[in-house]
ROKE-239703 format. One record per atom (N, C-alpha, C): residue number from 0; residue in one letter; x negated, y, z negated. Coordinates in nm, 3 decimals. Layout:
N
<rec nuza="NUM" dogu="a" px="X" py="Y" pz="Z"/>
...
***
This chain:
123
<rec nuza="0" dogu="x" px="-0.680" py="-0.955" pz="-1.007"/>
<rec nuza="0" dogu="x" px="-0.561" py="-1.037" pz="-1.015"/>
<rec nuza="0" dogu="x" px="-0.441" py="-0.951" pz="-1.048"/>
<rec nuza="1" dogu="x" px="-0.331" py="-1.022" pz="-1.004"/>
<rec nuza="1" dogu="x" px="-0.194" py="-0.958" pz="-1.086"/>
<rec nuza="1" dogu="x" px="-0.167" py="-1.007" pz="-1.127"/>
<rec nuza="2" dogu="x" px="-0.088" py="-0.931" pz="-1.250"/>
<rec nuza="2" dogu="x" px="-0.056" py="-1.015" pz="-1.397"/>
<rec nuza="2" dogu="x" px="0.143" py="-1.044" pz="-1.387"/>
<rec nuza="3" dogu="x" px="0.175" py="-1.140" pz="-1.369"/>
<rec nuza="3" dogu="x" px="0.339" py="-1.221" pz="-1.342"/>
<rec nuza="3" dogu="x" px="0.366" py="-1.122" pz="-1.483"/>
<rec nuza="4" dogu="x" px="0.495" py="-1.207" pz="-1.514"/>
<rec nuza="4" dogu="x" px="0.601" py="-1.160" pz="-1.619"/>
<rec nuza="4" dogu="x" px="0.562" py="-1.268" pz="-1.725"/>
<rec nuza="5" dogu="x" px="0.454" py="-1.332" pz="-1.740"/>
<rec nuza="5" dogu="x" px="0.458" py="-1.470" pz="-1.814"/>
<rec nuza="5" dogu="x" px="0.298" py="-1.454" pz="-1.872"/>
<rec nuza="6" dogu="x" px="0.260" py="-1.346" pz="-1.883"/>
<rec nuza="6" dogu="x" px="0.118" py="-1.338" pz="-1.937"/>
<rec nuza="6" dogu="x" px="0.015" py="-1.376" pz="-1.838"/>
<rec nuza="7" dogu="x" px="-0.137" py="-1.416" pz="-1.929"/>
<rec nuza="7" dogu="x" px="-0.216" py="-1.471" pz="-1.826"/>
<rec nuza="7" dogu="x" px="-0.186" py="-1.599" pz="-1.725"/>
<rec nuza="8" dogu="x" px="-0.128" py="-1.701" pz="-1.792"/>
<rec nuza="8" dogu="x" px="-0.097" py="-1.810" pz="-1.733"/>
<rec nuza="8" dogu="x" px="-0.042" py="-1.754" pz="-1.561"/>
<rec nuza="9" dogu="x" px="0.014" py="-1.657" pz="-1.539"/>
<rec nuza="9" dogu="x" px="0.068" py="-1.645" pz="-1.470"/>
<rec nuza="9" dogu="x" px="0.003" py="-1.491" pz="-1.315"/>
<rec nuza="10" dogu="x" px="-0.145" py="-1.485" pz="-1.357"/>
<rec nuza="10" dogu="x" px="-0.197" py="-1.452" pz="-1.313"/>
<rec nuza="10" dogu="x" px="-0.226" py="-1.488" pz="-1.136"/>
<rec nuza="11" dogu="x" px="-0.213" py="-1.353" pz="-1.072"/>
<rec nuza="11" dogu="x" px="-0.253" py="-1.436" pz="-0.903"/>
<rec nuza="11" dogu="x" px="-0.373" py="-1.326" pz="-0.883"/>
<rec nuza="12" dogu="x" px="-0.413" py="-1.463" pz="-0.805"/>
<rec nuza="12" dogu="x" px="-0.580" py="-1.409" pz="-0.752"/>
<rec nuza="12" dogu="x" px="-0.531" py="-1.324" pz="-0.629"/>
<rec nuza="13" dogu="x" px="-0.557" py="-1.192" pz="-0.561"/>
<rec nuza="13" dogu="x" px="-0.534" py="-1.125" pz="-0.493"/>
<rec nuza="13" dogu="x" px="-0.678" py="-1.188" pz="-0.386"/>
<rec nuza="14" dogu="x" px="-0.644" py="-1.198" pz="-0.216"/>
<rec nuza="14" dogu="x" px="-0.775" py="-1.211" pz="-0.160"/>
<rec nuza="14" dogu="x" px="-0.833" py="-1.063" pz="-0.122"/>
<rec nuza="15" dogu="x" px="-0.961" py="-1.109" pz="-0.128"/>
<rec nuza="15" dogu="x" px="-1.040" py="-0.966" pz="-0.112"/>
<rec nuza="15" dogu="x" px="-0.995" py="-0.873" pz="0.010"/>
<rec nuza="16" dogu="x" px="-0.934" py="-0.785" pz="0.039"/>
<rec nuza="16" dogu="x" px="-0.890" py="-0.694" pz="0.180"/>
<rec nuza="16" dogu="x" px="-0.964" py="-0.531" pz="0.166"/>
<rec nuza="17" dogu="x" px="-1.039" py="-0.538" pz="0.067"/>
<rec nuza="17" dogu="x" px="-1.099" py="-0.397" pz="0.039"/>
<rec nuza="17" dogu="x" px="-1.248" py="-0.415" pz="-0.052"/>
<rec nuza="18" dogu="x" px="-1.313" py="-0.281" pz="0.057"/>
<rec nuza="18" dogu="x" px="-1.460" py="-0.275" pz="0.026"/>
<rec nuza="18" dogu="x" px="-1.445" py="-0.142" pz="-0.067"/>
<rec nuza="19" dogu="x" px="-1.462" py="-0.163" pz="-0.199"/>
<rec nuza="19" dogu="x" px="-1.428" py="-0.129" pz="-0.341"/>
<rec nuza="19" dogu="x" px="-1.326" py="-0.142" pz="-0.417"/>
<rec nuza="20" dogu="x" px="-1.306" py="-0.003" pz="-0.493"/>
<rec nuza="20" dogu="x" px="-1.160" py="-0.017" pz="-0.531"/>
<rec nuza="20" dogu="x" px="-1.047" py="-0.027" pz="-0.509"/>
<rec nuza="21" dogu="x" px="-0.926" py="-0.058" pz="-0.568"/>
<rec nuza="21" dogu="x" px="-0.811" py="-0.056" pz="-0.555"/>
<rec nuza="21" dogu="x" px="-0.776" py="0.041" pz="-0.607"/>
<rec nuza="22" dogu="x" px="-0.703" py="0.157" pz="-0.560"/>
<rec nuza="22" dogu="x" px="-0.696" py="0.311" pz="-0.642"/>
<rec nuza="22" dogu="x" px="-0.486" py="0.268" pz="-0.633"/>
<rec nuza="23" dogu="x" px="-0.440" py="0.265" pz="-0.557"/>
<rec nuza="23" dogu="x" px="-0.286" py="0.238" pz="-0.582"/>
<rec nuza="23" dogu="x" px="-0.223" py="0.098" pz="-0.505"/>
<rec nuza="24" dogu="x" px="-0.111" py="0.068" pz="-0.567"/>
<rec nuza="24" dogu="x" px="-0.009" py="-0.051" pz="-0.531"/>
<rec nuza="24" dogu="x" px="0.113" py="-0.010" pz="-0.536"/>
<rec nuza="25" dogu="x" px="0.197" py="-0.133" pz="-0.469"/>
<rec nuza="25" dogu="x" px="0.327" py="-0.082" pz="-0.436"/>
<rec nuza="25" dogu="x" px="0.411" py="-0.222" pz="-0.427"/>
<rec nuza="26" dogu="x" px="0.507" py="-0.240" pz="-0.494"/>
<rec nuza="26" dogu="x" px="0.553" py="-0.402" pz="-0.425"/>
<rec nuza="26" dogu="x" px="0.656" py="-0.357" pz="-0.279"/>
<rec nuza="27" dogu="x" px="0.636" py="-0.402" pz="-0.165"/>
<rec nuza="27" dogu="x" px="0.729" py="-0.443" pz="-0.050"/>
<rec nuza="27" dogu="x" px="0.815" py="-0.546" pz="-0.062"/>
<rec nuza="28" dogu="x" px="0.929" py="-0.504" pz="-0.025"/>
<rec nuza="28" dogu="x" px="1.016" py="-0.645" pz="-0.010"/>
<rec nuza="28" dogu="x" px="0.973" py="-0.778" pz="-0.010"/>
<rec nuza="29" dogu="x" px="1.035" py="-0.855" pz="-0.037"/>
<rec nuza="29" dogu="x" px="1.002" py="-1.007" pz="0.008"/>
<rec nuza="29" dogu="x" px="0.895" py="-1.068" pz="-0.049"/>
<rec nuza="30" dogu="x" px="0.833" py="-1.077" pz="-0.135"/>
<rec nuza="30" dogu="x" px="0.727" py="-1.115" pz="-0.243"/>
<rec nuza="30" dogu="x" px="0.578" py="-1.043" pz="-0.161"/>
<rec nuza="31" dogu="x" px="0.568" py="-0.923" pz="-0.140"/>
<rec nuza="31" dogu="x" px="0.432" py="-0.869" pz="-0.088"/>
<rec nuza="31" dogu="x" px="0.417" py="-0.749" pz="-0.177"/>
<rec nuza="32" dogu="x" px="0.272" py="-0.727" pz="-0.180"/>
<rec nuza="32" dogu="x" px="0.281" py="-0.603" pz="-0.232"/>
<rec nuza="32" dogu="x" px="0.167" py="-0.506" pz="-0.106"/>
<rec nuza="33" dogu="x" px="0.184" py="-0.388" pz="-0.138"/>
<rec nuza="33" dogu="x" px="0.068" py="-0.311" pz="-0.040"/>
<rec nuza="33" dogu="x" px="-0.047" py="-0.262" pz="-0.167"/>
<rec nuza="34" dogu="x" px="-0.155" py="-0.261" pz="-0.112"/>
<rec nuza="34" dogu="x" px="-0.259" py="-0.163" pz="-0.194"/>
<rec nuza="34" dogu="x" px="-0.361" py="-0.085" pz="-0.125"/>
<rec nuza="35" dogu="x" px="-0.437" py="0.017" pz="-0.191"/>
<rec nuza="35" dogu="x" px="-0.445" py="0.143" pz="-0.114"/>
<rec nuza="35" dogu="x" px="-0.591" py="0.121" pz="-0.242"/>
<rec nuza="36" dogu="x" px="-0.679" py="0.149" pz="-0.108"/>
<rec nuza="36" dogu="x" px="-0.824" py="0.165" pz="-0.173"/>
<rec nuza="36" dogu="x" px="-0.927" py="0.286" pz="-0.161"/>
<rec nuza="37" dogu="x" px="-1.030" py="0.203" pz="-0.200"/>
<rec nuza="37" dogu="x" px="-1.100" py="0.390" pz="-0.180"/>
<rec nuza="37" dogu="x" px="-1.178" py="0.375" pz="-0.031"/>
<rec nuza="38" dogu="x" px="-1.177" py="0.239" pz="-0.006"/>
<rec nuza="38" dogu="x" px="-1.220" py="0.217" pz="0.126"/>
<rec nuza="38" dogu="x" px="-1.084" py="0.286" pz="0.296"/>
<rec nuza="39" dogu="x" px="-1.013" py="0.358" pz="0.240"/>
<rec nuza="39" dogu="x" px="-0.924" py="0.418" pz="0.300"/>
<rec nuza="39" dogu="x" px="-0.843" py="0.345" pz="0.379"/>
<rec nuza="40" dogu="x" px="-0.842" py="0.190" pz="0.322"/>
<rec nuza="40" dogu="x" px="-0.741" py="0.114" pz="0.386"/>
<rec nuza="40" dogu="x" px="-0.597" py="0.079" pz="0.311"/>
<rec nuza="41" dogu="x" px="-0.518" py="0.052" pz="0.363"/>
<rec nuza="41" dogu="x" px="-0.379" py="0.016" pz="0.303"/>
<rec nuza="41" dogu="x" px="-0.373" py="-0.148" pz="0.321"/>
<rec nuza="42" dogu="x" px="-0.339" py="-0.220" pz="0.264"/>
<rec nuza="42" dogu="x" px="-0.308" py="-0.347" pz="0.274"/>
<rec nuza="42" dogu="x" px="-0.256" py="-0.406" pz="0.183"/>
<rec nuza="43" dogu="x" px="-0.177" py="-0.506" pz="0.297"/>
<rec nuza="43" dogu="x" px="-0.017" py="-0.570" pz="0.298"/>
<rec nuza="43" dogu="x" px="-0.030" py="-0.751" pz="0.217"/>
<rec nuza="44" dogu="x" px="-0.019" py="-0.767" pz="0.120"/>
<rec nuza="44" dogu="x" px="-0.046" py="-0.921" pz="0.061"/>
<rec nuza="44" dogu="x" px="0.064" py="-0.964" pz="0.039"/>
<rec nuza="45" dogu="x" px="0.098" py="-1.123" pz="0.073"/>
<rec nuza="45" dogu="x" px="0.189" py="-1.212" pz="0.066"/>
<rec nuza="45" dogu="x" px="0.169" py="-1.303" pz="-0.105"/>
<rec nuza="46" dogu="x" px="0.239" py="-1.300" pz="-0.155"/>
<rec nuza="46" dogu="x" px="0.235" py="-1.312" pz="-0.305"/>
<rec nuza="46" dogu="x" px="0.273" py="-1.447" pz="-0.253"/>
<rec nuza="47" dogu="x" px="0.180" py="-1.570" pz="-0.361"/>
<rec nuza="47" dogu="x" px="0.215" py="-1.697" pz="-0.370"/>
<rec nuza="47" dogu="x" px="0.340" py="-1.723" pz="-0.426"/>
<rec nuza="48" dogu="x" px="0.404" py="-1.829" pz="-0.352"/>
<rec nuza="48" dogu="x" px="0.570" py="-1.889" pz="-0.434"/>
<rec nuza="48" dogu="x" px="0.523" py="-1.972" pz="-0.556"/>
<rec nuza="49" dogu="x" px="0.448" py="-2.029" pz="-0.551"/>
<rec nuza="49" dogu="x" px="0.375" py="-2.121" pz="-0.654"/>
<rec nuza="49" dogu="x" px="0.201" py="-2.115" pz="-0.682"/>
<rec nuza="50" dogu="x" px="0.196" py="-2.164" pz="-0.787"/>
<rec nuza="50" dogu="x" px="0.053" py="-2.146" pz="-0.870"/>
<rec nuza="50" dogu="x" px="-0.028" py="-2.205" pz="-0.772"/>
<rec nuza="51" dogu="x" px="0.005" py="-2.341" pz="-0.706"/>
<rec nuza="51" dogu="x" px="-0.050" py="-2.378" pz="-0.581"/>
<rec nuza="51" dogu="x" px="-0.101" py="-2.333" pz="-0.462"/>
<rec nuza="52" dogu="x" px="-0.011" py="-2.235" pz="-0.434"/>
<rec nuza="52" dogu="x" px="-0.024" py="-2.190" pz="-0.301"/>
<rec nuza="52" dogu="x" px="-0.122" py="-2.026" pz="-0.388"/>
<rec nuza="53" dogu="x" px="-0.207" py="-2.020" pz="-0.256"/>
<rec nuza="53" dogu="x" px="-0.301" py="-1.863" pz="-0.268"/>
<rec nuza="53" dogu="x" px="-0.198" py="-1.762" pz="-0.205"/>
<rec nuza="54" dogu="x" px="-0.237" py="-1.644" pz="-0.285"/>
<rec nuza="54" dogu="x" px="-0.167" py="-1.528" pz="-0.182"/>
<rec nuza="54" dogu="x" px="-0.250" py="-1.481" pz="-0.077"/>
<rec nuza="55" dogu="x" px="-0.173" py="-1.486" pz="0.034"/>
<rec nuza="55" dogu="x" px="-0.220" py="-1.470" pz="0.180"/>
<rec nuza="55" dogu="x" px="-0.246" py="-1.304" pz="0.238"/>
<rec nuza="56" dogu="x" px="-0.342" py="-1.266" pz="0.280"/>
<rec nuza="56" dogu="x" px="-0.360" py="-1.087" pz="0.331"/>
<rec nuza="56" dogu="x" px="-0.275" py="-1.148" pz="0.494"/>
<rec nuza="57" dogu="x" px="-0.209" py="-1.042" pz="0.507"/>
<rec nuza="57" dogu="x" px="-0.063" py="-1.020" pz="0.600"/>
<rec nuza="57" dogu="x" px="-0.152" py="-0.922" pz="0.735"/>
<rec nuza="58" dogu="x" px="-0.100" py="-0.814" pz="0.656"/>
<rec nuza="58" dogu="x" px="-0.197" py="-0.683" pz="0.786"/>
<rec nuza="58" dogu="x" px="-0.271" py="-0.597" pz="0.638"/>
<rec nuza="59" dogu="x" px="-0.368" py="-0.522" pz="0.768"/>
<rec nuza="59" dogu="x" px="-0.449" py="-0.433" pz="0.705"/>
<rec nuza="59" dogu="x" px="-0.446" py="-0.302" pz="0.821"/>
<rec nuza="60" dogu="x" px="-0.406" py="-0.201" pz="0.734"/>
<rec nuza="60" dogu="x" px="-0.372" py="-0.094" pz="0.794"/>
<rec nuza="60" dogu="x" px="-0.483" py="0.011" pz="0.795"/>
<rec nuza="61" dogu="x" px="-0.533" py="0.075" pz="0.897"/>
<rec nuza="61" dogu="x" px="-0.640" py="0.171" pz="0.904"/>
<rec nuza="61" dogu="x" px="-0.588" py="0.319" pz="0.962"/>
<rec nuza="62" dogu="x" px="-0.620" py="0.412" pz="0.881"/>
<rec nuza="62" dogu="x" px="-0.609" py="0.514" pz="0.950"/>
<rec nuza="62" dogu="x" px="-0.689" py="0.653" pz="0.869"/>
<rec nuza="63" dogu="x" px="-0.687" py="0.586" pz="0.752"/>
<rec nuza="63" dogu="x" px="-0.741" py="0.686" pz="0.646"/>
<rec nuza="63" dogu="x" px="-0.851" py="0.737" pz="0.650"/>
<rec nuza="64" dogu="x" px="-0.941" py="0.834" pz="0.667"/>
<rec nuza="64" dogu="x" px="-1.067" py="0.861" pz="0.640"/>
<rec nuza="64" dogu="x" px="-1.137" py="0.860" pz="0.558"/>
<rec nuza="65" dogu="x" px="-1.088" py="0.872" pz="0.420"/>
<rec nuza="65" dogu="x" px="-1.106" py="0.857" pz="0.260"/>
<rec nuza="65" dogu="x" px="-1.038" py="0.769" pz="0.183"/>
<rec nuza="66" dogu="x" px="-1.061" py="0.757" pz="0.045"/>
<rec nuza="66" dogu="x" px="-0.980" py="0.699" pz="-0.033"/>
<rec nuza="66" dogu="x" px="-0.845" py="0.712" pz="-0.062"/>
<rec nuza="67" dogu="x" px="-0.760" py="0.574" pz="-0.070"/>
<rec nuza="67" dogu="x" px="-0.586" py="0.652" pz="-0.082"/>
<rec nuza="67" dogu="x" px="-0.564" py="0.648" pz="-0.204"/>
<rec nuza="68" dogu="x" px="-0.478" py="0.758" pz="-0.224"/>
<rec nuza="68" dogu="x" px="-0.480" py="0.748" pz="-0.362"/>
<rec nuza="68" dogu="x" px="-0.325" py="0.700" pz="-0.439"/>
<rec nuza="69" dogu="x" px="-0.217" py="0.702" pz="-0.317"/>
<rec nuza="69" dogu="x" px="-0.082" py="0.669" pz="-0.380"/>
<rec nuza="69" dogu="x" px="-0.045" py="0.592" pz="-0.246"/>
<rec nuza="70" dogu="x" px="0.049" py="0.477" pz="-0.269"/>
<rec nuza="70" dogu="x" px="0.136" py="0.463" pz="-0.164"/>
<rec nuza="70" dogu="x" px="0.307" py="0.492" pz="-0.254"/>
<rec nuza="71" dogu="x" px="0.399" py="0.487" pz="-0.144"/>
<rec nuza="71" dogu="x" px="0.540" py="0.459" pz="-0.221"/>
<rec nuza="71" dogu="x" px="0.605" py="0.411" pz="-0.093"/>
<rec nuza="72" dogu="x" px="0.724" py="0.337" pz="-0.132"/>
<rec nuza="72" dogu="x" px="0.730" py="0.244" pz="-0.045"/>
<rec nuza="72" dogu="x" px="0.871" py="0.268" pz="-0.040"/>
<rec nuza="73" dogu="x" px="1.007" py="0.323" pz="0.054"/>
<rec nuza="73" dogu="x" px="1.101" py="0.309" pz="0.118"/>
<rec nuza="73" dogu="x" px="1.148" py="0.204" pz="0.157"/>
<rec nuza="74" dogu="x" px="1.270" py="0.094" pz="0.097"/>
<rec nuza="74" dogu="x" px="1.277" py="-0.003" pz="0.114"/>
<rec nuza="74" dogu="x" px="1.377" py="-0.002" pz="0.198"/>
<rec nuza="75" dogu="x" px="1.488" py="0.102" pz="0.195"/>
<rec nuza="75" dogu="x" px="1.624" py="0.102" pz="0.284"/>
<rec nuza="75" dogu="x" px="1.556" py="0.172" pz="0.410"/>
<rec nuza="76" dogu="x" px="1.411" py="0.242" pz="0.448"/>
<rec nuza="76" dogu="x" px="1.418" py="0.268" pz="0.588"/>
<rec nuza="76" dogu="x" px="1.311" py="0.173" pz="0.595"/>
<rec nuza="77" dogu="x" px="1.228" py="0.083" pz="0.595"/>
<rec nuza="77" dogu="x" px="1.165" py="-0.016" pz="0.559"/>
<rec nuza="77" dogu="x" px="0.978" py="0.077" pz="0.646"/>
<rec nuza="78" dogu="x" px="0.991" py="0.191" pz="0.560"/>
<rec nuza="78" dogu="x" px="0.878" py="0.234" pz="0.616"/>
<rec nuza="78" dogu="x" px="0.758" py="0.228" pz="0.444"/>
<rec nuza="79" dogu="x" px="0.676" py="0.263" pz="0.448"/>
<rec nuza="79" dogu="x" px="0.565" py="0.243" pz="0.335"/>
<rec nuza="79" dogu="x" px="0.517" py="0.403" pz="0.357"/>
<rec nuza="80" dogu="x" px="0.458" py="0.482" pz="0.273"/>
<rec nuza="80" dogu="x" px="0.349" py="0.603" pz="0.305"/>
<rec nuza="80" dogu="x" px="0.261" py="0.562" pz="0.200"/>
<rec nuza="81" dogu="x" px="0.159" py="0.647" pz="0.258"/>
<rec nuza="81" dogu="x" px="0.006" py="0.686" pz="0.129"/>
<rec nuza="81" dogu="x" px="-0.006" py="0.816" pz="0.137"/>
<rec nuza="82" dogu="x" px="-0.136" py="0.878" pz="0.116"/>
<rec nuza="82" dogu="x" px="-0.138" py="0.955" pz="0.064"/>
<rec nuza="82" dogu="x" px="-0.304" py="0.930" pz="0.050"/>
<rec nuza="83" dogu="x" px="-0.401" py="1.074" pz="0.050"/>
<rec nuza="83" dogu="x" px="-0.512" py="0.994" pz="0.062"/>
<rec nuza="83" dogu="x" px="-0.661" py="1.134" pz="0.035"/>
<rec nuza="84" dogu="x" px="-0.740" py="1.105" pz="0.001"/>
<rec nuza="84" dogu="x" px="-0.830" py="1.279" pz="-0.030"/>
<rec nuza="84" dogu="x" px="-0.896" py="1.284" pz="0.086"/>
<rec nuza="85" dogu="x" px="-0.829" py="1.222" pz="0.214"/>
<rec nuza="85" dogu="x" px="-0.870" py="1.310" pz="0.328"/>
<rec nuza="85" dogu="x" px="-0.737" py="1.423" pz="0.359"/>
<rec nuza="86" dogu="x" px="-0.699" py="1.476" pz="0.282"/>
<rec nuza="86" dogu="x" px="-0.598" py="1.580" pz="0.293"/>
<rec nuza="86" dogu="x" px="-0.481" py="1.544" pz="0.395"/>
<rec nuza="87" dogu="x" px="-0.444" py="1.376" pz="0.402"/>
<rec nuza="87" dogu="x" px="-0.342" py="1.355" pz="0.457"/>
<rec nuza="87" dogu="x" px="-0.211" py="1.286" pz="0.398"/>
<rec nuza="88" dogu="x" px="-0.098" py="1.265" pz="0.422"/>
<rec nuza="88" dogu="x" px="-0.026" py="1.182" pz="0.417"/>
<rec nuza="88" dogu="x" px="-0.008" py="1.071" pz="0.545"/>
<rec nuza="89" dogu="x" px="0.039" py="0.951" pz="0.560"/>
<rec nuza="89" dogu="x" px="0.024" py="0.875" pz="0.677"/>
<rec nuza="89" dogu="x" px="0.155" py="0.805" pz="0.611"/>
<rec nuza="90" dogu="x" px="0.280" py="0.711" pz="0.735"/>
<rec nuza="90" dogu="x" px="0.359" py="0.630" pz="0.713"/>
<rec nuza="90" dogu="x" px="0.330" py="0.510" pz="0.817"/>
<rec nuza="91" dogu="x" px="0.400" py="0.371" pz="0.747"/>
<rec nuza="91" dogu="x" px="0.364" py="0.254" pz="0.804"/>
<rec nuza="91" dogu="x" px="0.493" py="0.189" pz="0.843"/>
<rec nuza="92" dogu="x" px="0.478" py="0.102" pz="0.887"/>
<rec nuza="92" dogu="x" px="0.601" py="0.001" pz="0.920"/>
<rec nuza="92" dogu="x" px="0.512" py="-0.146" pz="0.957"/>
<rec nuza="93" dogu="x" px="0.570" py="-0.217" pz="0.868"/>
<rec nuza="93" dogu="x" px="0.471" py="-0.350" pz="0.871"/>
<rec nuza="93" dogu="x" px="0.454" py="-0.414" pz="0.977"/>
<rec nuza="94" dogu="x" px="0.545" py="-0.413" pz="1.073"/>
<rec nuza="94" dogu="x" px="0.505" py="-0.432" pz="1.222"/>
<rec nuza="94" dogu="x" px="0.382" py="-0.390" pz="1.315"/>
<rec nuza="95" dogu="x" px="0.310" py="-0.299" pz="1.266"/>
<rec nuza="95" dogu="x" px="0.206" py="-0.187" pz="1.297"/>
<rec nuza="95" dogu="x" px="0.094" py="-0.205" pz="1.229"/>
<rec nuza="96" dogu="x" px="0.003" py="-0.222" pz="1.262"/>
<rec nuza="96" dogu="x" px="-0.151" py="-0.153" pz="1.194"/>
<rec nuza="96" dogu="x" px="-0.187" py="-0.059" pz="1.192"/>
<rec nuza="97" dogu="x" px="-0.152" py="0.069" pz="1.276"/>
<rec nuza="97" dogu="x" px="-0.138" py="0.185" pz="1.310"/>
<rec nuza="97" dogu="x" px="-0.062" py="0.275" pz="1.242"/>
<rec nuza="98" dogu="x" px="-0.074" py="0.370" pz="1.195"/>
<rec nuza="98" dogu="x" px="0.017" py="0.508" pz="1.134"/>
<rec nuza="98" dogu="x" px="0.125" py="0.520" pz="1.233"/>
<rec nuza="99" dogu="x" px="0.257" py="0.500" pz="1.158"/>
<rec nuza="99" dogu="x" px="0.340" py="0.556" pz="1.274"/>
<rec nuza="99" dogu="x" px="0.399" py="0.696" pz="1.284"/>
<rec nuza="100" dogu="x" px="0.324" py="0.763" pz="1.127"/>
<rec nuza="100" dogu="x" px="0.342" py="0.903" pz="1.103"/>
<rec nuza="100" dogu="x" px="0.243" py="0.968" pz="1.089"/>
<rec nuza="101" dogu="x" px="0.212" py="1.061" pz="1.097"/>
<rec nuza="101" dogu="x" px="0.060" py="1.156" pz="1.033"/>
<rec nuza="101" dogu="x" px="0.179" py="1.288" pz="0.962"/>
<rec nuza="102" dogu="x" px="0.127" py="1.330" pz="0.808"/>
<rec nuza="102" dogu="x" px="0.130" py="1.475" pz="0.794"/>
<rec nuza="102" dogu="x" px="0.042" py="1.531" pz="0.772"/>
<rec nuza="103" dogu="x" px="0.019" py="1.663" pz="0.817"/>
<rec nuza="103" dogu="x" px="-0.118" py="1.702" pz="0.823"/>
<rec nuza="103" dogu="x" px="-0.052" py="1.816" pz="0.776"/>
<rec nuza="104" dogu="x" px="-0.206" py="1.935" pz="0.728"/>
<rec nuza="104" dogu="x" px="-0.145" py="2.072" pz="0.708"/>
<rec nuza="104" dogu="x" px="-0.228" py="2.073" pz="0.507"/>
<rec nuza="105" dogu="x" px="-0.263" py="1.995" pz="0.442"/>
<rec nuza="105" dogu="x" px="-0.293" py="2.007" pz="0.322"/>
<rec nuza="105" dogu="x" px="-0.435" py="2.034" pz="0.310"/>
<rec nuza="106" dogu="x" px="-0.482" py="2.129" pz="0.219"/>
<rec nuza="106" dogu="x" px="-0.640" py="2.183" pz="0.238"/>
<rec nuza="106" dogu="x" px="-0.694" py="2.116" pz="0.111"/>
<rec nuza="107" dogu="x" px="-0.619" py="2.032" pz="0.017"/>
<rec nuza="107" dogu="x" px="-0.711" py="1.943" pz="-0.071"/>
<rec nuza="107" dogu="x" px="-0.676" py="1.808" pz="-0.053"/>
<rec nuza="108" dogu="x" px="-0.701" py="1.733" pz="-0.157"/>
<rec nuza="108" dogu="x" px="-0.680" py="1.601" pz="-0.217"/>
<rec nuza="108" dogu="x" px="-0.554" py="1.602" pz="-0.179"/>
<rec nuza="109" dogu="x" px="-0.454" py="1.510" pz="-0.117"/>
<rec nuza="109" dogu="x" px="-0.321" py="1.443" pz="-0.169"/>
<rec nuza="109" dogu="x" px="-0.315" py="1.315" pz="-0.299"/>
<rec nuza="110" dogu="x" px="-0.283" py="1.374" pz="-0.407"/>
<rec nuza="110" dogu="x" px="-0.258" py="1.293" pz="-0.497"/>
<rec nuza="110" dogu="x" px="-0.164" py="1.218" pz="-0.536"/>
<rec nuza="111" dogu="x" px="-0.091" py="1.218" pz="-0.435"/>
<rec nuza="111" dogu="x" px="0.058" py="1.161" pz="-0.473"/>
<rec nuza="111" dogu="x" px="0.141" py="1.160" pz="-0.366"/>
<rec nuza="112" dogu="x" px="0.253" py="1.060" pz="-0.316"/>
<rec nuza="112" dogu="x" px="0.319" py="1.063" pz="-0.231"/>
<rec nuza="112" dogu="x" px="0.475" py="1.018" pz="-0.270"/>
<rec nuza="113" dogu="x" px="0.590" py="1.071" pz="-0.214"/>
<rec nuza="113" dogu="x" px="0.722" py="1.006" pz="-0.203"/>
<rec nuza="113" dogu="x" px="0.824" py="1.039" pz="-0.131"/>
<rec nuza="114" dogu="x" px="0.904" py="0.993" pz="-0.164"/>
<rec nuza="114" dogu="x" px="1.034" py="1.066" pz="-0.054"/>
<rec nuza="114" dogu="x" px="1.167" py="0.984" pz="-0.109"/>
<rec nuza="115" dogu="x" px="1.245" py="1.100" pz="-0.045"/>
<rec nuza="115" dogu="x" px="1.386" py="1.077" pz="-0.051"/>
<rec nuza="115" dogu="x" px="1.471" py="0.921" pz="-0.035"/>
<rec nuza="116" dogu="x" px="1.568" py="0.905" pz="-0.057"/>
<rec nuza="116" dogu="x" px="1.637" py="0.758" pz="-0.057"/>
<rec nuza="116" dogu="x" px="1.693" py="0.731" pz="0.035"/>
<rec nuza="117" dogu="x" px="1.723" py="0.837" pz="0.190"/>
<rec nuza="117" dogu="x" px="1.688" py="0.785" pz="0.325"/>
<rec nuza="117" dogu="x" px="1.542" py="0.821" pz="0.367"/>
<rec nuza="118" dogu="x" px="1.496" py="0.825" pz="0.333"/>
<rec nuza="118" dogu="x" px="1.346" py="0.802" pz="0.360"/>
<rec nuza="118" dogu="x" px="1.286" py="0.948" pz="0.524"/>
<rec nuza="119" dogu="x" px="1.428" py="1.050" pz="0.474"/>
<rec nuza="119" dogu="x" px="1.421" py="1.178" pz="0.554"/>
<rec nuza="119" dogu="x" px="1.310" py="1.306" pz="0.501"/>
<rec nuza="120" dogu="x" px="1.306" py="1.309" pz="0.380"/>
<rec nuza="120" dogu="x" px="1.208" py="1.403" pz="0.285"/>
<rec nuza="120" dogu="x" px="1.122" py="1.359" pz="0.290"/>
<rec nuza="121" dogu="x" px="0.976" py="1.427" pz="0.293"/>
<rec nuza="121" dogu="x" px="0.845" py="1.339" pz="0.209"/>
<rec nuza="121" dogu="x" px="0.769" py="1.429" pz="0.113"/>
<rec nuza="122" dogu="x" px="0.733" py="1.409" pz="0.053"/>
<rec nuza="122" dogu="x" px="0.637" py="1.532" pz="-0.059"/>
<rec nuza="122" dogu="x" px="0.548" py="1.454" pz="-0.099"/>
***
């Protein structure tokens, strides 16, 4: 679950989009958040407006070979990255299920991902 600004009461049930853990999260615009598992998927959840309504899985993004271990999320170029211990970085655009970036070139773990505030840098 995720925990609101209001304690437990305010708890949302996340639906299941990953076979294990959840290793990182990220909120996206517009009440969604992304999360990044060890099942090497990224996925995109629609956060309930009300206690009523369930939060809805959006897309599920594949490209990873391993577990991800960071996403960070670019809101002014409206792209998402991860980051992942198959020695890659990958970028998204929620329109896509597909990587619309690959960086390659790293001989360990990527533990971490981000970038610049036009979303031109990545490290």
């Amino acid at each position: 679950s995720l925990m609101g600004g209001r304690g437990a009461d305010s708890a949302v049930l996340l639906p299941r989009q990953h076979h294990g853990a959840v290793q990182s999260s990220g909120w996206w615009d517009r009440g969604a958040i992304l999360t990044g598992g060890d099942d090497g998927l990224v996925a995109m959840t629609e956060l309930r407006k009300s206690h009523a309504d369930p939060a809805k899985a959006v897309r599920v993004f594949r490209g990873h070979k391993k577990s991800v271990t960071s996403i960070h999320i670019n809101r002014k170029s409206g792209v998402a990255y991860s980051s992942s211990r198959d020695m890659t970085l990958k970028s998204w655009k929620p329109s896509s299920s597909a990587p619309v970036g690959n960086f390659l070139g790293h001989t360990l773990t990527v533990m971490a991902v981000g970038c610049d505030r036009e979303g031109l840098m990545v490290a």
